[in-house]
Phi, psi and omega in degrees: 000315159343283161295314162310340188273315177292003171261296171335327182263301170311253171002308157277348156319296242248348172273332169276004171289309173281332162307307192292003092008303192268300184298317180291356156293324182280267231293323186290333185271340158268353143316319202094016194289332181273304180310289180323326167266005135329313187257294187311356181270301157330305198282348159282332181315305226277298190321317174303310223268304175304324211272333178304293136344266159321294197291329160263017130307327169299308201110359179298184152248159215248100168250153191280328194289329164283029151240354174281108149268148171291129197228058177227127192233159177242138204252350197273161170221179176293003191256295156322327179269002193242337164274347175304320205267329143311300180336289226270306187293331144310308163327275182318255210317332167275303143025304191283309179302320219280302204284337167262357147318306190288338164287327166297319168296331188295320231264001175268327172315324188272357188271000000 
């Protein structure tokens, strides 16, 4: 009975956590807000494409990396490089089980 009231409650959090979500998803999209950041992007685009321009009409030299941003962001922390490193050590060992089943089995087949 308990436990029922507390998922019952844990449950109306979590449905009003996603309503407001979805209205602050509505409302942004509807503002314009994805579009507007849309258009500053168009409009670097565009200035890069004119600054690119002008400069070989000058004769400079023209490397791509000065019209490029750079848009590589590194996201890690220690809490990422330490589940990454589970990952992996999980991985080899089913890796490992899967392939000496399949060898214990070929190897009862063959017999």
């Amino acid at each position: 009975m308990k436990t029922q009231k507390i998922l019952n409650r844990i449950f109306r959090y979590l449905l009003i956590f996603l309503f407001i979500i979805y209205l602050t998803l509505y409302f942004s999209l509807q503002t314009g807000y994805y579009e507007y950041e849309n258009k500053k992007k168009n409009i670097l685009t565009e200035e890069k494409i004119k600054q690119f321009e002008e400069d070989i009409e000058k004769g400079k030299d023209i490397t791509i990396e000065d019209y490029l941003k750079d848009t590589y962001i590194d996201y890690g922390n220690k809490t990422s490089k330490f589940g990454k490193k589970i990952s992996i050590k999980f991985s080899k060992t089913v890796k490992r089980s899967v392939e000496s089943f399949f060898n214990g089995l070929n190897h009862m087949i063959d017999e």
